[in-house]
C-alpha positions in Angstrom: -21.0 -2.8 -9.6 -19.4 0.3 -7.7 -15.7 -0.2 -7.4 -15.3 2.4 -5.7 -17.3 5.4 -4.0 -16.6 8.3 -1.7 -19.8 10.8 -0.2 -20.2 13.9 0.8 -15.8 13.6 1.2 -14.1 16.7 2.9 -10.9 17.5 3.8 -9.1 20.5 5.4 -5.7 22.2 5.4 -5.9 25.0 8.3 -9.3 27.2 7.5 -9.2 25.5 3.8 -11.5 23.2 2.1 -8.8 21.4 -0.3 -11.9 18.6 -1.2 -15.5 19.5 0.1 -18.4 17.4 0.1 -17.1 15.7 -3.4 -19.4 12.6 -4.3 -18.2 10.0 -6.4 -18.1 6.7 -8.0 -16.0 4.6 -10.2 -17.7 1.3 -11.6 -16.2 -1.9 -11.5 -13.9 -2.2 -15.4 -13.9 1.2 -16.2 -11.1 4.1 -16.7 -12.4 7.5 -14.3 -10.6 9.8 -15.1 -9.7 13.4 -13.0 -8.5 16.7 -14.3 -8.9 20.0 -12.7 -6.8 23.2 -12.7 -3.5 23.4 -10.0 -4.5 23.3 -7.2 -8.6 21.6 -7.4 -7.7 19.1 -4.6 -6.9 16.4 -7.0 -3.9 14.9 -5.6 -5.6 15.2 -1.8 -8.5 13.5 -3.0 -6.3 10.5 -4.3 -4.8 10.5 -0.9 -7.8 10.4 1.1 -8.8 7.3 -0.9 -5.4 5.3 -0.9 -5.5 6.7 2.8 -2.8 9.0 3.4 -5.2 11.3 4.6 -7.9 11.2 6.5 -10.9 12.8 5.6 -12.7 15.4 8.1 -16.2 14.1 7.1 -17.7 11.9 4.6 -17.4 8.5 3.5 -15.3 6.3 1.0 -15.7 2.6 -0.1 -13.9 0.4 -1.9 -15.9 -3.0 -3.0 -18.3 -1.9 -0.7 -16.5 -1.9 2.7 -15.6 1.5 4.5 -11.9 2.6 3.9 -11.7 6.0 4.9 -9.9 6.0 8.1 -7.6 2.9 7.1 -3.5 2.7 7.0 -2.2 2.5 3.6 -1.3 -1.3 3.8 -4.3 -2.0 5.1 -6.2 -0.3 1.5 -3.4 -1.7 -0.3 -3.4 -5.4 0.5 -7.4 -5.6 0.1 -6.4 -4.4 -3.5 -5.9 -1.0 -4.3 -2.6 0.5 -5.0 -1.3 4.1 -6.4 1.5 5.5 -8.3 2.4 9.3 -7.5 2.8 12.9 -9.0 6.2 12.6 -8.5 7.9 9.1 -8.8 8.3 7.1 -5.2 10.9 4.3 -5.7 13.7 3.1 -4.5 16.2 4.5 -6.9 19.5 2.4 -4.9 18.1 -0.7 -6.1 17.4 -2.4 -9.3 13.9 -2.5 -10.8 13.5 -5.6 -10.5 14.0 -5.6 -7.4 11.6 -2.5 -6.7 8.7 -4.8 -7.9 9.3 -7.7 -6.4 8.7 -5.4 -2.8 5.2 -4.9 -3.7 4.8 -9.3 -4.5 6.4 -9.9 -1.5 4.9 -7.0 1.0 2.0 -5.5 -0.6 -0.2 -8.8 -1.4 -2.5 -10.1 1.5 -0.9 -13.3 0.2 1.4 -14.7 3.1 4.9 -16.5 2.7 4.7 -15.6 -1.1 8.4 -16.4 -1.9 11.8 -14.8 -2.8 11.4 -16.6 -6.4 7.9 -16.0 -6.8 8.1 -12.5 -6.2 11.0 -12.2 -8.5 9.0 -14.2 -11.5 5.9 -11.7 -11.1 8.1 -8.8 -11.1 9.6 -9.9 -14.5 6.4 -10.6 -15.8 5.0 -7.4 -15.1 8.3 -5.4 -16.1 7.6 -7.2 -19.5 3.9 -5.7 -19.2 4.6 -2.3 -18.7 6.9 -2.0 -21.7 10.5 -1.6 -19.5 13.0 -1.3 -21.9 16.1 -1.7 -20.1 17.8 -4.5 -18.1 16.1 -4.7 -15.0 19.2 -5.0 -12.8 19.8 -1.5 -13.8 19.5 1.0 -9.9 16.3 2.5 -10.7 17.5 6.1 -9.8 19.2 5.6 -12.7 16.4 5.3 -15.2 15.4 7.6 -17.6 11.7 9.3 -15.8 9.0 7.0 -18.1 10.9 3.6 -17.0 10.8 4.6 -13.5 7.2 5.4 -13.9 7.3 2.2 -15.4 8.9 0.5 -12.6 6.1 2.2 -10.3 3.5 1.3 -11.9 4.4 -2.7 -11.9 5.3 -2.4 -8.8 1.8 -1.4 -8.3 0.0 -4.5 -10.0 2.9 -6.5 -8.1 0.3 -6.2 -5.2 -2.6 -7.4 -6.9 -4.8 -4.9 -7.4 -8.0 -4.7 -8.3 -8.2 -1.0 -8.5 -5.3 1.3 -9.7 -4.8 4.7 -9.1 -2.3 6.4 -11.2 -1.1 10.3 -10.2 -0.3 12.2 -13.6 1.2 8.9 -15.5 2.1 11.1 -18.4 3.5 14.1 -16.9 6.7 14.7 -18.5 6.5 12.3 -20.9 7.1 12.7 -25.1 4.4 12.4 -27.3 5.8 8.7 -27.7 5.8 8.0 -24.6 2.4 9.5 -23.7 0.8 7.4 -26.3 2.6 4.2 -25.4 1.5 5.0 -21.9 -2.4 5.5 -23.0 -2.1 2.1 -24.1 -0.5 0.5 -21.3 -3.7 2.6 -19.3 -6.0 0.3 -21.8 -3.9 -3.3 -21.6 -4.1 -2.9 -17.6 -7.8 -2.4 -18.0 -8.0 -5.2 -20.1 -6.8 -7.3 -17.4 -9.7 -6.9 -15.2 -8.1 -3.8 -13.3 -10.1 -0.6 -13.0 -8.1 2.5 -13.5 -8.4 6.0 -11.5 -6.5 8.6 -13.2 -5.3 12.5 -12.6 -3.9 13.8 -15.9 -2.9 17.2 -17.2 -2.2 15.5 -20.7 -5.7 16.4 -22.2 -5.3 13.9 -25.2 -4.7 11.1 -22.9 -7.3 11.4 -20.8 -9.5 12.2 -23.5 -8.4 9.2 -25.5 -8.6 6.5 -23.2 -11.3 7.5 -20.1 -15.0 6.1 -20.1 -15.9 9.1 -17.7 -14.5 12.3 -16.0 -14.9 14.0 -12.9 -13.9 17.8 -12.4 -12.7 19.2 -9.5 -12.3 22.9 -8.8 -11.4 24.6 -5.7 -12.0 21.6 -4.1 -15.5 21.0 -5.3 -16.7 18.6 -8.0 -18.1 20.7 -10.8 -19.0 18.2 -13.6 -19.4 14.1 -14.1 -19.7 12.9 -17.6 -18.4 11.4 -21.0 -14.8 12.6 -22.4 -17.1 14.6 -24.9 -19.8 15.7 -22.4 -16.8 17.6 -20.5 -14.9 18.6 -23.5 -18.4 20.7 -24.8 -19.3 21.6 -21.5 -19.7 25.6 -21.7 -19.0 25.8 -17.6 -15.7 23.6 -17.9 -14.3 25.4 -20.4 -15.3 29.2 -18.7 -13.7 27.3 -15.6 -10.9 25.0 -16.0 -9.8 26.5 -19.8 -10.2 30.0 -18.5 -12.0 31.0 -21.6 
């Protein structure tokens, strides 16, 4: 089963193509990962689906029904939610707090409680590996607990489908591989995973297929190993 799909999707900035007529699909279970030089139209592509943007032509669907077009919330609460290139939370209050938001607002659940949302935002701390006390003001974090925080907040909503914006960006070798397996554990929970990543071992290591995107045009689909021997991604995105 297609999770999700997109055809022919374009996008312009101005006279630019930053995404032109990219196909694609990610199946139901499986990790899809996206690399691509600065620059490809990776980041606008992830906002055209989570719907930021609106694409100029082309279609996207998630679980079969039409999003492209749709408000954020409206994507969100029918079960996709994102993290970002550079961290979006509110750093004034605590984590725990941060995560309960998406329980309580991002959910198509209605009257979902105060303690409810509070008991699935520990829960999913715990998940994600937080290692701190979770009354601590997020702003305060060090950067992978408040990518952390973002990404629980994220499953706070219920997702179905997660999209996560460079998740290792930044992050020590430690981290990153921690972080690779958190990518796996979510997957394991039923979730299907849409990723960007610069981090060439992680997305290596934990994706069932790729998608390339250069200049805004998709320029290979295939295996981690398909990609990494592919004589036109290396010329291309290694510059070799």
């Amino acid at each position: 089963m297609r999770m999700l799909e997109g055809e022919k999707v374009t996008k312009y900035f101005g006279g630019l193509a930053a995404v032109s007529q990219v196909d694609f699909h990610v199946e139901k279970g499986e990790i899809f990962g996206l690399i691509g030089p600065n620059g490809a139209g990776k980041t606008t592509l992830f906002n055209l689906i989570s719907g930021a943007f609106t694409p100029k032509s082309g279609v996207i669907k998630f679980k079969g029904k039409k999003i492209s077009g749709l408000k954020p919330h409206k994507i969100c609460r029918m079960g996709m939610a994102r993290t970002f290139q550079e961290v979006k939370i509110f750093p004034n209050m605590p984590a725990l707090q941060n995560v309960a938001l998406g329980a309580l607002f991002g959910t198509p659940k209605k009257n979902v409680s105060t303690a409810e949302a509070a008991r699935r935002a520990e829960e999913l701390l715990d998940f994600v590996g937080f290692s701190v006390p979770k009354t601590v003001p997020a702003g305060g974090l060090t950067l992978v607990n408040q990518k952390r925080v973002e990404v629980a907040r994220a499953l706070a909503t219920e997702v179905d489908m997660l999209l996560l914006d460079e998740l290792m960006a930044g992050l020590t070798p430690t981290e990153t591989a921690d972080s690779m397996e958190l990518v796996t554990r979510i997957r394991d929970r039923g979730i299907t995973v849409f990723m960007i990543e610069h981090v060439m071992k992680a997305i290596m290591g934990v994706c069932d297929r790729i998608m390339v995107l250069h200049h805004g045009e998709k320029i290979a689909d295939g295996t981690p190993k398909e990609i990494a021997t592919s004589k036109k991604i290396i010329e291309v995105y290694l510059g070799e």
